[in-house]
DSSP file (Angstrom, degrees, kcal/mol; ACC not computed):
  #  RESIDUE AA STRUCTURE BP1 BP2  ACC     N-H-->O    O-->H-N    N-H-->O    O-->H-N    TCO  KAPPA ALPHA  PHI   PSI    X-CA   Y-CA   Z-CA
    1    1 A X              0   0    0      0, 0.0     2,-0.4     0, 0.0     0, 0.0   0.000 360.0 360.0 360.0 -66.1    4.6  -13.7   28.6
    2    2 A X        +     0   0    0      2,-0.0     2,-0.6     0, 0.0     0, 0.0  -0.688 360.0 179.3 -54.8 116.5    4.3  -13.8   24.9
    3    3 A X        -     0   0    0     -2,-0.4     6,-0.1     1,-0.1     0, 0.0  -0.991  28.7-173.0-144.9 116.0    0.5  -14.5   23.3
    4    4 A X  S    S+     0   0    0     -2,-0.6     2,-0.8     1,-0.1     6,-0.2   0.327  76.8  91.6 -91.5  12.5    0.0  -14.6   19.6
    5    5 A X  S    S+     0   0    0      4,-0.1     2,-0.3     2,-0.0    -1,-0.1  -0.877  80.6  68.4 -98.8  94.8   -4.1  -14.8   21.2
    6    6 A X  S  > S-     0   0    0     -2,-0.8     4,-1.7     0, 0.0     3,-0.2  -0.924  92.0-104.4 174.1-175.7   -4.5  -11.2   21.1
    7    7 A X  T  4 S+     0   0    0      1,-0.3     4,-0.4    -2,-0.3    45,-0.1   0.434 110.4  64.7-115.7  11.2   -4.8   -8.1   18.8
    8    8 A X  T  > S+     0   0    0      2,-0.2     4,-1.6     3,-0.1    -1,-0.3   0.389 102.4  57.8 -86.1 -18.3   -1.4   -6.6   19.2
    9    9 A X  H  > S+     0   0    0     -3,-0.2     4,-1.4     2,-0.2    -2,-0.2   0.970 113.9  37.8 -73.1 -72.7   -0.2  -10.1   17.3
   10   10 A X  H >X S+     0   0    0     -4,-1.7     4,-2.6     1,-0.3     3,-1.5   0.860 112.5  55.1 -60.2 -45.8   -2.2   -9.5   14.5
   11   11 A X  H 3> S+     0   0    0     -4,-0.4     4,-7.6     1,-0.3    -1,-0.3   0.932 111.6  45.2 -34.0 -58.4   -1.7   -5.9   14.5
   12   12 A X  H 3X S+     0   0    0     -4,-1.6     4,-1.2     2,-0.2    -1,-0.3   0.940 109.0  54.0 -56.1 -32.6    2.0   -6.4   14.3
   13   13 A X  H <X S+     0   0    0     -3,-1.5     4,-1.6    -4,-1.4     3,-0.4   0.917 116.7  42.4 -99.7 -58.0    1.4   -9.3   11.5
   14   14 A X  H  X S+     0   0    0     -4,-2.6     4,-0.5     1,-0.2    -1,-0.2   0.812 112.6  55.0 -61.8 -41.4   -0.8   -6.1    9.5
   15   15 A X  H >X S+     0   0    0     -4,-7.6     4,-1.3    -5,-0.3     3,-0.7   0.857 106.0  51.2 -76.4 -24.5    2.1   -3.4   10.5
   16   16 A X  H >X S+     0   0    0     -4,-1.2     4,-1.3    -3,-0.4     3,-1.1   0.935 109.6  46.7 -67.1 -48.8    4.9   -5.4    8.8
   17   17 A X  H 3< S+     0   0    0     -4,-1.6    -1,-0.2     1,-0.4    -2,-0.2   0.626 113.8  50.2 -94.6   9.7    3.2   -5.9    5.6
   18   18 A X  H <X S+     0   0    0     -3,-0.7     4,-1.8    -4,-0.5    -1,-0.4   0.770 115.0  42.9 -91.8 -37.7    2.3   -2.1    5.6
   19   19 A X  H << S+     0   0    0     -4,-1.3    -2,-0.2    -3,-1.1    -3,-0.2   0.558 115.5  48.9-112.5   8.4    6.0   -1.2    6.4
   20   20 A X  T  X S+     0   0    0     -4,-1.3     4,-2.3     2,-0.1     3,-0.5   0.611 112.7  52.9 -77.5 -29.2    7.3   -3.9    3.6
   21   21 A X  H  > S+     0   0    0     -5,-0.5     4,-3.5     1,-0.3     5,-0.4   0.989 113.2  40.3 -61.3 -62.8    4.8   -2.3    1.4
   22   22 A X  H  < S+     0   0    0     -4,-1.8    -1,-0.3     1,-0.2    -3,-0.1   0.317 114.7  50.6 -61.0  -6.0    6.2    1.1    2.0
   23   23 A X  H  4 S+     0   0    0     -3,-0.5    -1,-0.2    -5,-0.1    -2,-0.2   0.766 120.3  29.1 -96.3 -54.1    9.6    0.3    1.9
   24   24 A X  H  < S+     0   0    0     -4,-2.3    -2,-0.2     1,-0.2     3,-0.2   0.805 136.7  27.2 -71.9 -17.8    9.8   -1.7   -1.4
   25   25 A X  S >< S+     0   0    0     -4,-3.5     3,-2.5    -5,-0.4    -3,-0.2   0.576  90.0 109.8-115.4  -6.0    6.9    0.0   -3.4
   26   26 A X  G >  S+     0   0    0     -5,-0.4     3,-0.6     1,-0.3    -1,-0.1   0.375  77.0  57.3 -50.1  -6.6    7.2    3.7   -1.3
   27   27 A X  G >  S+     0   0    0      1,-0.2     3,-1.6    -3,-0.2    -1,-0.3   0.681  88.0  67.9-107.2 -15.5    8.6    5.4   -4.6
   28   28 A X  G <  S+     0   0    0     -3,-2.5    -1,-0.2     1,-0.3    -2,-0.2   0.643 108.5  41.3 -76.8  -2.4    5.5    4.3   -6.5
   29   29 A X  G X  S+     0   0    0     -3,-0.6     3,-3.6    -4,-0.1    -1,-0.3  -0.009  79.0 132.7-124.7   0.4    4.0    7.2   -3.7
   30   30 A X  T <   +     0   0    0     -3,-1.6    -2,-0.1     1,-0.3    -3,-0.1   0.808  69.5  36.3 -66.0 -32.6    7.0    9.4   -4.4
   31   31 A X  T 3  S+     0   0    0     -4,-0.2     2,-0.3     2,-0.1    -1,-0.3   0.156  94.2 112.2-113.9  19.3    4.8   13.1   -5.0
   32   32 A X  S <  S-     0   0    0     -3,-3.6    -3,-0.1     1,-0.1     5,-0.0  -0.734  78.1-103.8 -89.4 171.3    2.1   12.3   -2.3
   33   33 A X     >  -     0   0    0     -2,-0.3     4,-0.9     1,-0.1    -1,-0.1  -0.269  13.3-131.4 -72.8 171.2    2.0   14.3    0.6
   34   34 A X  H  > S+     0   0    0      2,-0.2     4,-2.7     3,-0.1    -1,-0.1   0.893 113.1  52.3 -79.0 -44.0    3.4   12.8    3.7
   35   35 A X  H  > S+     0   0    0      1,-0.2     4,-1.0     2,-0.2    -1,-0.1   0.731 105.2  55.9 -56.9 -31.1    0.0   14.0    5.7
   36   36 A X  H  > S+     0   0    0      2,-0.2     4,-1.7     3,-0.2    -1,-0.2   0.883 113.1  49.2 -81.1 -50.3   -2.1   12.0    2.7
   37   37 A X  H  X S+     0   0    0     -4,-0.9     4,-0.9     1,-0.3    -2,-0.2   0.978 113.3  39.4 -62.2 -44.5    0.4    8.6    3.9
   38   38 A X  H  X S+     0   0    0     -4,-2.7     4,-1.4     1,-0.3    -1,-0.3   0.686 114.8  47.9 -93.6  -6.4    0.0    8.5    7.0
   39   39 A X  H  X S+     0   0    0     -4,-1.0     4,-0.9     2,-0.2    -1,-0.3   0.675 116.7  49.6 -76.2  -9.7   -3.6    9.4    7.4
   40   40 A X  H  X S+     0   0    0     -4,-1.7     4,-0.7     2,-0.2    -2,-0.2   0.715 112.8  46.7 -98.8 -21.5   -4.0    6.8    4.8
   41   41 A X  H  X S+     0   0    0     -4,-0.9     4,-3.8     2,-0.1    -1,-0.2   0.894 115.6  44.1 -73.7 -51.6   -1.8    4.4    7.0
   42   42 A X  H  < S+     0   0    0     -4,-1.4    -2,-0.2     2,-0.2     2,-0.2   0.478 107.3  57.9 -84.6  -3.4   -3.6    5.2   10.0
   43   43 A X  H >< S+     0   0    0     -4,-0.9     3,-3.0     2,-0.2     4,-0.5   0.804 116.0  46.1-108.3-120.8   -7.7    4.9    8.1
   44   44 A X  H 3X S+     0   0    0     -4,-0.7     4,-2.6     1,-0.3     5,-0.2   0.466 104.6  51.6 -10.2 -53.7   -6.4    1.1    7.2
   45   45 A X  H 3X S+     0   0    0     -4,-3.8     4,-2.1     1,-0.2    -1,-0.3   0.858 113.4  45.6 -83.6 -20.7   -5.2    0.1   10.0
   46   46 A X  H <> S+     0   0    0     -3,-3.0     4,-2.2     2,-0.2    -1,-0.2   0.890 115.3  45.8 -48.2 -44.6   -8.8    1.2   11.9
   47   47 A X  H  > S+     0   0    0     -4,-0.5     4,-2.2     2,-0.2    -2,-0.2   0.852 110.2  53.2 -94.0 -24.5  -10.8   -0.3    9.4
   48   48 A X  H  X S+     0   0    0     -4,-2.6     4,-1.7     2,-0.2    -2,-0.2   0.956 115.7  54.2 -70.4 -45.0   -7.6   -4.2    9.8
   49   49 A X  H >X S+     0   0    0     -4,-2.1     4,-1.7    -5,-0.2     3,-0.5   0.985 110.8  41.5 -66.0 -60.2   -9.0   -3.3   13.9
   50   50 A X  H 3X S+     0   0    0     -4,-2.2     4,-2.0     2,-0.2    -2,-0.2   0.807 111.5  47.4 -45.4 -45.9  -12.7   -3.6   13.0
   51   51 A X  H 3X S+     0   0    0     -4,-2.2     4,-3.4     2,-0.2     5,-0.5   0.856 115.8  53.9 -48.4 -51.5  -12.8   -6.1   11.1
   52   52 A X  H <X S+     0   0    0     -4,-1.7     4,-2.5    -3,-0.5    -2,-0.2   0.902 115.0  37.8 -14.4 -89.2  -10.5   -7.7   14.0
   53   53 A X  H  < S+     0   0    0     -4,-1.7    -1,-0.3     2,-0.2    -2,-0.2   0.601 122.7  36.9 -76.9 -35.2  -12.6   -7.2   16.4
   54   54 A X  H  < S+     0   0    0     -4,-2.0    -2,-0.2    -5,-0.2    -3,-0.2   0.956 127.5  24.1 -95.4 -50.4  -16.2   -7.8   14.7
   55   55 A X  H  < S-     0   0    0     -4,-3.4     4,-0.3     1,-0.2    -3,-0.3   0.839 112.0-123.5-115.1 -26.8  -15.8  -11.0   12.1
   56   56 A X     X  -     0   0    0     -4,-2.5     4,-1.1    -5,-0.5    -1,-0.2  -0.681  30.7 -56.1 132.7 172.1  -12.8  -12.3   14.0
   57   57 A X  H  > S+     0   0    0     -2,-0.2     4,-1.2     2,-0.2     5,-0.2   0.979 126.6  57.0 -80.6 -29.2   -8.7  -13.2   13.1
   58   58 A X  H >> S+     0   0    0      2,-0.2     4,-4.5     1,-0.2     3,-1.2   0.956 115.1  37.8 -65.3 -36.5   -9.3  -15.6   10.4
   59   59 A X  H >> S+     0   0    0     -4,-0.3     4,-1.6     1,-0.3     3,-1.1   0.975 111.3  56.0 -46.4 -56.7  -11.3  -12.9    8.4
   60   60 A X  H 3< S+     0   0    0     -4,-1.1    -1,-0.3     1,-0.3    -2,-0.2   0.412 108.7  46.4 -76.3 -24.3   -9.4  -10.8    9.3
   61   61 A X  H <X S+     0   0    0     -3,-1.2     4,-4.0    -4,-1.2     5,-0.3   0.761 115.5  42.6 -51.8 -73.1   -6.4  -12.9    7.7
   62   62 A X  H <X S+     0   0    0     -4,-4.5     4,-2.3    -3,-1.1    -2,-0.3   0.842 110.3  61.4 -79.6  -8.0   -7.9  -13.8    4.3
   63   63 A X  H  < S+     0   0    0     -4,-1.6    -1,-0.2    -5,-0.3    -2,-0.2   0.847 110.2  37.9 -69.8 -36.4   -9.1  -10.0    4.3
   64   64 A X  H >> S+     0   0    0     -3,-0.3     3,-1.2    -5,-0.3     4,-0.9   0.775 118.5  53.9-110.7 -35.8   -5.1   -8.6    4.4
   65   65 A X  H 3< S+     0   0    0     -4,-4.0     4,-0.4     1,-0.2    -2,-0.2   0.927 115.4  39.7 -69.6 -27.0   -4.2  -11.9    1.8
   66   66 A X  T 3< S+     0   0    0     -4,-2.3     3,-0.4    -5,-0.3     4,-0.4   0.631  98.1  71.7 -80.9   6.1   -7.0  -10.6   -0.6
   67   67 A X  T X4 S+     0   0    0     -3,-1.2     3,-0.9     1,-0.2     4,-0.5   0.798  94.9  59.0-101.6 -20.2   -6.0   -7.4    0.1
   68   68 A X  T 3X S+     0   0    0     -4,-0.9     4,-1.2     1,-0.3     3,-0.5   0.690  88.3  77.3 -50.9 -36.9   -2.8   -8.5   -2.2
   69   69 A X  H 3> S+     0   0    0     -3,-0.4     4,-1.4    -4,-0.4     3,-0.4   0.705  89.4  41.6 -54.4 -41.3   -4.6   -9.2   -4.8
   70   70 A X  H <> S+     0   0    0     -3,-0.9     4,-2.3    -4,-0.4    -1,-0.2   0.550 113.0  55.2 -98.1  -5.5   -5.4   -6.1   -6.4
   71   71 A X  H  > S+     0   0    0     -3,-0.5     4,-0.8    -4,-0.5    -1,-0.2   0.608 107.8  49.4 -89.5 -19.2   -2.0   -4.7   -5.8
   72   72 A X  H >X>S+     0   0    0     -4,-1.2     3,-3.4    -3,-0.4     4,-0.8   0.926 109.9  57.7 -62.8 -77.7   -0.2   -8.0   -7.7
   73   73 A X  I >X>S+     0   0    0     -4,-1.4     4,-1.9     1,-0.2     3,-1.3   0.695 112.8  36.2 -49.4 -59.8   -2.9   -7.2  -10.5
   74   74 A X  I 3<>S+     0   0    0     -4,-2.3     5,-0.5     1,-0.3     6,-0.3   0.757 118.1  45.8 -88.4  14.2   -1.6   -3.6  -11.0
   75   75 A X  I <<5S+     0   0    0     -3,-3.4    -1,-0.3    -4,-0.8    -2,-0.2   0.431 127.1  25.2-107.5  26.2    1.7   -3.8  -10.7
   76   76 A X  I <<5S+     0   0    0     -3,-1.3    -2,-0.1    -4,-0.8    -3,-0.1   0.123 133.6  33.8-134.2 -22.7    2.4   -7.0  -12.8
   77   77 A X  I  X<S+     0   0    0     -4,-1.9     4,-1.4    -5,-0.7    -3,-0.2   0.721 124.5  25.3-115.9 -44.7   -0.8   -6.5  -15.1
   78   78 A X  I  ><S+     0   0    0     -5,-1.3     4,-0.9     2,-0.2    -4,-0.1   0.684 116.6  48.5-124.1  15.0   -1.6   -3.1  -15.7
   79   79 A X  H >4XS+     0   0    0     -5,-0.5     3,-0.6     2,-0.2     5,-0.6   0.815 113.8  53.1 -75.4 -67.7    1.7   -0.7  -15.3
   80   80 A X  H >45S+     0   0    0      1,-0.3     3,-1.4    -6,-0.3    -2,-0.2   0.704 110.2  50.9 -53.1 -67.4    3.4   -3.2  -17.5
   81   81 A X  H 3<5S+     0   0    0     -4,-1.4    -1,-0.3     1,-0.3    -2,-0.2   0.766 114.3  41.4 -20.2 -61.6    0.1   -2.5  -20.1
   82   82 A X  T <<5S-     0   0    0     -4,-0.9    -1,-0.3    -3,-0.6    -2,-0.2   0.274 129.3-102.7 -74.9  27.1    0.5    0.9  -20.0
   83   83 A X  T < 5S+     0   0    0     -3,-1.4     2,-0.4    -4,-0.5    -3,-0.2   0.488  74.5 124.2  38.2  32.2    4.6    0.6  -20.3
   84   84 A X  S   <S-     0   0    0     -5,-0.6     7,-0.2    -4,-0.1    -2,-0.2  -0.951  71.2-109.9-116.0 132.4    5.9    1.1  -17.2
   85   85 A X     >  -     0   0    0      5,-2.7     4,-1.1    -2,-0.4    -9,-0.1  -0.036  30.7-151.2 -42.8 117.7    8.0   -1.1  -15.2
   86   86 A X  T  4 S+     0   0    0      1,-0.2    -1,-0.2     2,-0.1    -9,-0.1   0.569  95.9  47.5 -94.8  10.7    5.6   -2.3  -12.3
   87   87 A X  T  4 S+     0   0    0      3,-0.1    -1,-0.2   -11,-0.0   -59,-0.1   0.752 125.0  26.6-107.9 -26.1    8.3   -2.8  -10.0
   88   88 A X  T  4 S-     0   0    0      2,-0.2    -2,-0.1   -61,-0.0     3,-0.1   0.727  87.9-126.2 -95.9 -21.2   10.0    0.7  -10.7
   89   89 A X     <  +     0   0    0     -4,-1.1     2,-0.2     1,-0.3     6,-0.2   0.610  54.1 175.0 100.8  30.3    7.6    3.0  -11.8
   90   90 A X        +     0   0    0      1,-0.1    -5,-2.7     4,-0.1    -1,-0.3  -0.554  51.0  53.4-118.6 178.9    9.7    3.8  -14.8
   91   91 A X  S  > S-     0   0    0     -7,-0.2     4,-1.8    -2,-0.2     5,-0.2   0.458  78.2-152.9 -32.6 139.6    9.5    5.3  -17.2
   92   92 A X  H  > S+     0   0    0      1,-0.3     4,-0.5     2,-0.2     5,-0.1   0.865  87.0  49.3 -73.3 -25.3    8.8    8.1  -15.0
   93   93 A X  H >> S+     0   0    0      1,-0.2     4,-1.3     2,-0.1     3,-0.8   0.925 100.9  54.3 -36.3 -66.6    7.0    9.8  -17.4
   94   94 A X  H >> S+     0   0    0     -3,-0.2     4,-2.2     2,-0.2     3,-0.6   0.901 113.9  52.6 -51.6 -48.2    4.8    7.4  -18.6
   95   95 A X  H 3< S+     0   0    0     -4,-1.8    -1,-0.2     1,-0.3    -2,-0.1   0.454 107.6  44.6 -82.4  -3.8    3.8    7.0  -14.6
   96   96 A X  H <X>S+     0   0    0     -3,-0.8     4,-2.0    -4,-0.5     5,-1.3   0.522 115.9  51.5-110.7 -10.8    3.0   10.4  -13.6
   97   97 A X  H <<5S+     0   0    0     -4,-1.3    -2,-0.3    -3,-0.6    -3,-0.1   0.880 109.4  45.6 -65.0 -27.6    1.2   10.5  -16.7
   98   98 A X  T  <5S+     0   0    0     -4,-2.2    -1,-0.2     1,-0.2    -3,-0.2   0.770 120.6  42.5 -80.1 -15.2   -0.5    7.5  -15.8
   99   99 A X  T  45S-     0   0    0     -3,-0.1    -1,-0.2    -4,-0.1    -2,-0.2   0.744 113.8-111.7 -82.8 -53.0   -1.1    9.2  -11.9
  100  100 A X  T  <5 +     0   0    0     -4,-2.0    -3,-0.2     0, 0.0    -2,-0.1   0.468  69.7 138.2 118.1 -10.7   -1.9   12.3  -13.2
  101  101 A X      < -     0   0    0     -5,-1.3     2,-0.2     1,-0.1    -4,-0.1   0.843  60.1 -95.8 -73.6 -98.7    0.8   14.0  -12.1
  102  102 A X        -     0   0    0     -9,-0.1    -1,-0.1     0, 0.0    -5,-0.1  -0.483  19.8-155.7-136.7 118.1    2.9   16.5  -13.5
  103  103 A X  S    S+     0   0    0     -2,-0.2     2,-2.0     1,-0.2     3,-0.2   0.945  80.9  76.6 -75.5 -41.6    6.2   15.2  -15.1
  104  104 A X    >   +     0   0    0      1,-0.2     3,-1.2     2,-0.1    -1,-0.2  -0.324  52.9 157.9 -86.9 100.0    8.1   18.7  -14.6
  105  105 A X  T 3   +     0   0    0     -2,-2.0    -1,-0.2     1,-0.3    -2,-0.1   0.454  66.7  55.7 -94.1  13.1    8.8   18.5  -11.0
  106  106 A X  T 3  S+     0   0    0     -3,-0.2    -1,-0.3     2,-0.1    -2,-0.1   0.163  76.9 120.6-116.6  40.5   11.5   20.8  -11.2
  107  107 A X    <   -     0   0    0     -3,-1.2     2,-0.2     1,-0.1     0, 0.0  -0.504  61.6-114.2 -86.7 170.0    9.8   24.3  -12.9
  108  108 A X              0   0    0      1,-0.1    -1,-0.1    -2,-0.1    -2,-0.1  -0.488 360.0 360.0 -99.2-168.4    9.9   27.0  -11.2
  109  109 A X              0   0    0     -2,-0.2    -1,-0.1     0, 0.0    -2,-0.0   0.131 360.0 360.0-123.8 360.0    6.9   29.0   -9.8
């Protein structure tokens, strides 16, 4: 009944660490559009199927553990560099400067 030999296993194994991402690190995303996440979700997880499907599960494996890597280094190396807490975004200033963003989200129009 159950088969971890297939490409709904992995899939699942690739949606968990997308919806861990997005739960514990989702405020660091806090002023993108919603339309921007989820195409952005749904663009990843196409390119986690190709990969799948052409080089195989073990790429496909160390491809979603390296993919870790560059998210440890900036949130442990280079928010903390610029002075913001890389697990909280704060200050929030410093981190919509650091985005680009615009710190007064409440002015009016």
């Amino acid at each position: 009944m159950w088969s971890t030999n297939s490409i709904w296993f992995e899939l699942f194994i690739f949606s968990t660490f997308l919806l861990f991402g997005n739960i514990l690190m989702g405020h660091f995303e806090e002023r993108t559009s919603r339309y921007r996440r989820v195409i952005k979700t749904v663009i990843i997880m196409g390119i986690y199927i190709i990969i799948t499907l052409i080089f195989g599960r073990i790429i496909a494996f160390i491809i979603l553990g390296l993919s870790l890597i560059p998210i440890i280094i900036i949130h442990a190396i280079l928010l903390p560099r610029k002075g913001i807490n890389g697990w909280t975004g704060e200050p929030k200033e410093k981190y919509y400067e650091f985005r680009g963003w615009d710190k007064n989200i409440f002015k009016k129009k």
